[in-house]
Legacy VTK file of the C-alpha trace (Angstrom):
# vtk DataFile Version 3.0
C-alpha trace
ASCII
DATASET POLYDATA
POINTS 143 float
5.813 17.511 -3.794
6.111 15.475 -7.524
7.751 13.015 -5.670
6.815 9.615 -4.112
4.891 10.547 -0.885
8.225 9.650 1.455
10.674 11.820 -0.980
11.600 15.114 -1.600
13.348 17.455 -3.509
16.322 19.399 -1.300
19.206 21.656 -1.856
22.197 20.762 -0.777
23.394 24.291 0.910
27.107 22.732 0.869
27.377 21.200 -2.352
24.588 23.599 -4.178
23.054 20.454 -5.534
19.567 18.873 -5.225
19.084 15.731 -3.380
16.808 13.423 -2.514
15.901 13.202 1.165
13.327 10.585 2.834
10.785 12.528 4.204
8.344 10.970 6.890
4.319 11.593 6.377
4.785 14.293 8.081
7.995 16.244 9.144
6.096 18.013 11.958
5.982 14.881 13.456
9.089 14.473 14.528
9.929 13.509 18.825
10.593 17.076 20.131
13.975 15.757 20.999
14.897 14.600 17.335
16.496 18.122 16.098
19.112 17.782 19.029
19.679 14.291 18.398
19.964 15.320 15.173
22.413 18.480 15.980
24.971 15.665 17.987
24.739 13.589 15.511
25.984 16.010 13.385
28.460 17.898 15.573
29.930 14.143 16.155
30.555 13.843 12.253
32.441 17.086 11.902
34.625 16.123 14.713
35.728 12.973 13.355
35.875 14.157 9.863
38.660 16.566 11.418
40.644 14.526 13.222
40.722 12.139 9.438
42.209 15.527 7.766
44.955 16.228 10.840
45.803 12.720 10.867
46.126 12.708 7.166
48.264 15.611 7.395
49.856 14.137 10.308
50.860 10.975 8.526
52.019 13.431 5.409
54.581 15.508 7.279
56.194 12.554 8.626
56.488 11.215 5.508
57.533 14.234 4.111
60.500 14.095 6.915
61.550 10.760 6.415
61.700 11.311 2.496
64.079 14.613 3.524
65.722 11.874 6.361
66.702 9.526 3.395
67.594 11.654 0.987
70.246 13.192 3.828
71.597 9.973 4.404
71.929 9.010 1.009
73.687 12.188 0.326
76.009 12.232 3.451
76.820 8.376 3.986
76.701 7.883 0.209
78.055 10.813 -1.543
74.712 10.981 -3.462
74.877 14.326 -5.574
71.931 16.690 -6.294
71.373 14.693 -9.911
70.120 11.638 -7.434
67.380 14.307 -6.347
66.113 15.216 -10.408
66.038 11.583 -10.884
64.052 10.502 -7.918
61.541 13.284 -8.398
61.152 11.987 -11.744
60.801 8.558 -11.082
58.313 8.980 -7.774
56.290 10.964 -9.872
55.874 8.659 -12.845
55.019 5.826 -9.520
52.498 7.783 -8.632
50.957 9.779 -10.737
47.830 10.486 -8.932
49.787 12.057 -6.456
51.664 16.094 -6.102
54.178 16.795 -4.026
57.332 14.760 -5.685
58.726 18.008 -7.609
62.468 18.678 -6.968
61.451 22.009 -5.330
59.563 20.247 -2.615
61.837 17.438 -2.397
64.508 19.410 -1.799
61.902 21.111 0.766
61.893 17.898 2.192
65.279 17.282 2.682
66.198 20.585 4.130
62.843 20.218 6.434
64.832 17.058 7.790
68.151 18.920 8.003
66.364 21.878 9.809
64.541 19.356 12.382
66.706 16.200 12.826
64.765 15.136 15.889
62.135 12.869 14.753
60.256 12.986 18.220
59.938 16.573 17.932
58.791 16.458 14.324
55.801 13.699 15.630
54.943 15.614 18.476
54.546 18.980 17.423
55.747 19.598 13.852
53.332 17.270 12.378
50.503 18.929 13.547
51.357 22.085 11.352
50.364 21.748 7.601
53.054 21.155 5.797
53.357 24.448 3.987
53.691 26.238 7.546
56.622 23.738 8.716
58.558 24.827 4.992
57.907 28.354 5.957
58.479 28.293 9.650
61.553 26.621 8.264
62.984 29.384 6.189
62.513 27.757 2.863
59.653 28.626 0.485
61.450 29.601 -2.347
LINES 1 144
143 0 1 2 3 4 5 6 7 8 9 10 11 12 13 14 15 16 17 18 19 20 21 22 23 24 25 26 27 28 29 30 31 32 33 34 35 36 37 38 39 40 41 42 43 44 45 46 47 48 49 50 51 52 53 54 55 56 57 58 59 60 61 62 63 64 65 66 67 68 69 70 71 72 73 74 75 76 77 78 79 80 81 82 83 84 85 86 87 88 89 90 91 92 93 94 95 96 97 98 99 100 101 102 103 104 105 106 107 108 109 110 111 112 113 114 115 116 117 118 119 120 121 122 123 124 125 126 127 128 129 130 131 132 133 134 135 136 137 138 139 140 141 142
Protein backbone atom coordinates (compact mmCIF):
# COMPACT_ATOMS: atom_id res chain seq x y z
CA UNK A 1 0.00 0.00 0.00
CA UNK A 2 1.85 3.69 -1.07
CA UNK A 3 -0.98 5.14 0.36
CA UNK A 4 -1.87 6.79 3.73
CA UNK A 5 -2.37 3.80 6.14
CA UNK A 6 -6.51 4.21 5.92
CA UNK A 7 -6.39 4.43 1.85
CA UNK A 8 -6.13 2.37 -0.94
CA UNK A 9 -5.80 1.99 -4.39
CA UNK A 10 -9.11 0.08 -6.10
CA UNK A 11 -10.52 -0.63 -9.45
CA UNK A 12 -13.59 0.34 -10.16
CA UNK A 13 -14.98 -3.05 -11.98
CA UNK A 14 -17.98 -0.74 -13.37
CA UNK A 15 -16.35 2.26 -14.43
CA UNK A 16 -12.69 0.52 -15.11
CA UNK A 17 -11.20 3.34 -13.12
CA UNK A 18 -9.08 3.48 -9.93
CA UNK A 19 -10.44 4.89 -6.82
CA UNK A 20 -9.69 5.66 -3.64
CA UNK A 21 -11.44 3.64 -0.94
CA UNK A 22 -11.04 4.15 3.04
CA UNK A 23 -9.71 1.16 4.23
CA UNK A 24 -9.89 0.32 8.09
CA UNK A 25 -6.46 -1.03 9.89
CA UNK A 26 -7.46 -3.96 9.01
CA UNK A 27 -10.21 -5.20 6.52
CA UNK A 28 -10.32 -8.63 8.22
CA UNK A 29 -11.73 -6.94 10.90
CA UNK A 30 -14.80 -6.32 9.83
CA UNK A 31 -18.37 -7.57 12.24
CA UNK A 32 -19.11 -10.94 10.52
CA UNK A 33 -22.40 -9.40 9.69
CA UNK A 34 -20.91 -6.29 7.78
CA UNK A 35 -20.71 -8.02 4.11
CA UNK A 36 -24.61 -8.57 4.33
CA UNK A 37 -25.21 -5.27 5.63
CA UNK A 38 -23.16 -4.32 3.09
CA UNK A 39 -24.98 -6.60 0.24
CA UNK A 40 -28.65 -4.69 1.40
CA UNK A 41 -27.22 -1.78 1.37
CA UNK A 42 -26.37 -2.26 -1.95
CA UNK A 43 -29.31 -4.24 -3.33
CA UNK A 44 -31.41 -1.13 -1.75
CA UNK A 45 -29.40 1.35 -4.11
CA UNK A 46 -30.03 -0.55 -7.31
CA UNK A 47 -33.64 -0.65 -6.53
CA UNK A 48 -34.11 2.90 -6.15
CA UNK A 49 -31.76 3.83 -8.84
CA UNK A 50 -34.43 1.85 -11.06
CA UNK A 51 -37.42 3.09 -10.10
CA UNK A 52 -35.43 7.02 -10.87
CA UNK A 53 -34.88 5.59 -14.63
CA UNK A 54 -38.80 4.17 -15.01
CA UNK A 55 -40.03 7.21 -13.50
CA UNK A 56 -37.88 9.26 -15.73
CA UNK A 57 -39.13 7.40 -18.57
CA UNK A 58 -42.45 7.49 -17.09
CA UNK A 59 -42.57 11.25 -16.87
CA UNK A 60 -41.01 11.24 -20.70
CA UNK A 61 -43.77 9.30 -22.41
CA UNK A 62 -46.34 11.41 -20.96
CA UNK A 63 -44.77 14.21 -22.09
CA UNK A 64 -44.13 12.81 -25.22
CA UNK A 65 -48.18 12.27 -25.40
CA UNK A 66 -49.20 15.50 -24.41
CA UNK A 67 -46.68 17.17 -26.98
CA UNK A 68 -48.56 14.63 -29.74
CA UNK A 69 -52.08 15.79 -27.62
CA UNK A 70 -51.28 19.51 -28.50
CA UNK A 71 -50.03 19.32 -31.59
CA UNK A 72 -53.58 17.32 -32.51
CA UNK A 73 -55.50 19.98 -31.18
CA UNK A 74 -53.71 22.64 -32.70
CA UNK A 75 -54.04 20.93 -35.96
CA UNK A 76 -57.79 19.89 -35.68
CA UNK A 77 -59.38 22.93 -33.67
CA UNK A 78 -56.93 25.29 -35.40
CA UNK A 79 -56.32 24.23 -38.86
CA UNK A 80 -52.56 24.18 -37.98
CA UNK A 81 -50.75 22.66 -41.16
CA UNK A 82 -47.70 20.32 -41.11
CA UNK A 83 -45.28 23.68 -41.62
CA UNK A 84 -46.46 24.48 -37.75
CA UNK A 85 -44.68 21.00 -37.01
CA UNK A 86 -40.96 22.06 -39.00
CA UNK A 87 -41.21 25.21 -37.14
CA UNK A 88 -41.83 23.96 -33.68
CA UNK A 89 -39.18 21.28 -34.01
CA UNK A 90 -36.95 23.98 -34.87
CA UNK A 91 -37.69 26.29 -32.33
CA UNK A 92 -37.91 23.52 -29.24
CA UNK A 93 -34.71 22.47 -30.30
CA UNK A 94 -32.87 25.77 -30.36
CA UNK A 95 -34.86 26.06 -26.39
CA UNK A 96 -33.23 23.32 -25.49
CA UNK A 97 -30.39 22.40 -26.85
CA UNK A 98 -29.11 20.01 -24.36
CA UNK A 99 -31.90 17.98 -25.09
CA UNK A 100 -32.85 15.08 -28.34
CA UNK A 101 -35.94 14.12 -29.13
CA UNK A 102 -37.56 17.50 -30.80
CA UNK A 103 -36.81 16.29 -34.56
CA UNK A 104 -39.89 16.46 -36.87
CA UNK A 105 -39.63 12.63 -37.25
CA UNK A 106 -40.28 12.09 -33.60
CA UNK A 107 -42.59 14.86 -33.26
CA UNK A 108 -44.63 13.71 -35.68
CA UNK A 109 -44.06 10.27 -33.65
CA UNK A 110 -45.52 12.09 -31.03
CA UNK A 111 -48.46 13.27 -32.46
CA UNK A 112 -49.53 10.11 -34.11
CA UNK A 113 -48.58 8.25 -30.60
CA UNK A 114 -51.47 10.63 -29.25
CA UNK A 115 -53.76 9.94 -32.22
CA UNK A 116 -53.11 6.12 -31.83
CA UNK A 117 -53.84 6.28 -27.86
CA UNK A 118 -56.26 9.18 -27.13
CA UNK A 119 -56.98 7.88 -23.65
CA UNK A 120 -54.67 9.57 -21.38
CA UNK A 121 -55.50 7.13 -18.40
CA UNK A 122 -54.47 4.31 -20.41
CA UNK A 123 -51.30 5.99 -21.64
CA UNK A 124 -50.39 6.68 -17.52
CA UNK A 125 -51.27 3.41 -16.53
CA UNK A 126 -49.73 1.15 -18.79
CA UNK A 127 -48.21 2.87 -21.84
CA UNK A 128 -45.85 4.85 -19.85
CA UNK A 129 -44.22 2.11 -18.44
CA UNK A 130 -42.91 0.97 -21.97
CA UNK A 131 -39.80 2.95 -23.24
CA UNK A 132 -40.73 5.12 -25.53
CA UNK A 133 -39.23 3.52 -28.59
CA UNK A 134 -41.48 0.29 -27.86
CA UNK A 135 -44.84 2.50 -27.57
CA UNK A 136 -43.69 4.12 -31.42
CA UNK A 137 -43.24 0.60 -32.51
CA UNK A 138 -46.06 -1.14 -30.79
CA UNK A 139 -47.73 1.79 -32.46
CA UNK A 140 -46.99 1.06 -36.06
CA UNK A 141 -44.76 3.99 -36.67
CA UNK A 142 -40.95 3.75 -36.74
CA UNK A 143 -40.29 4.96 -39.95
Amino acid sequence: MNRKNNERKRRNPKSRKDVIMPVSASENQMPDNYSVFLGNLKKRIQQERLKVVLSANSALVMMYWDIGRSILQKQNNEGWGAKVIDRLSLDLKYAFPEMSGFSLRNLKYMRKFAESWPDRGIVQEVLAQITWYHNLHNSGDTT
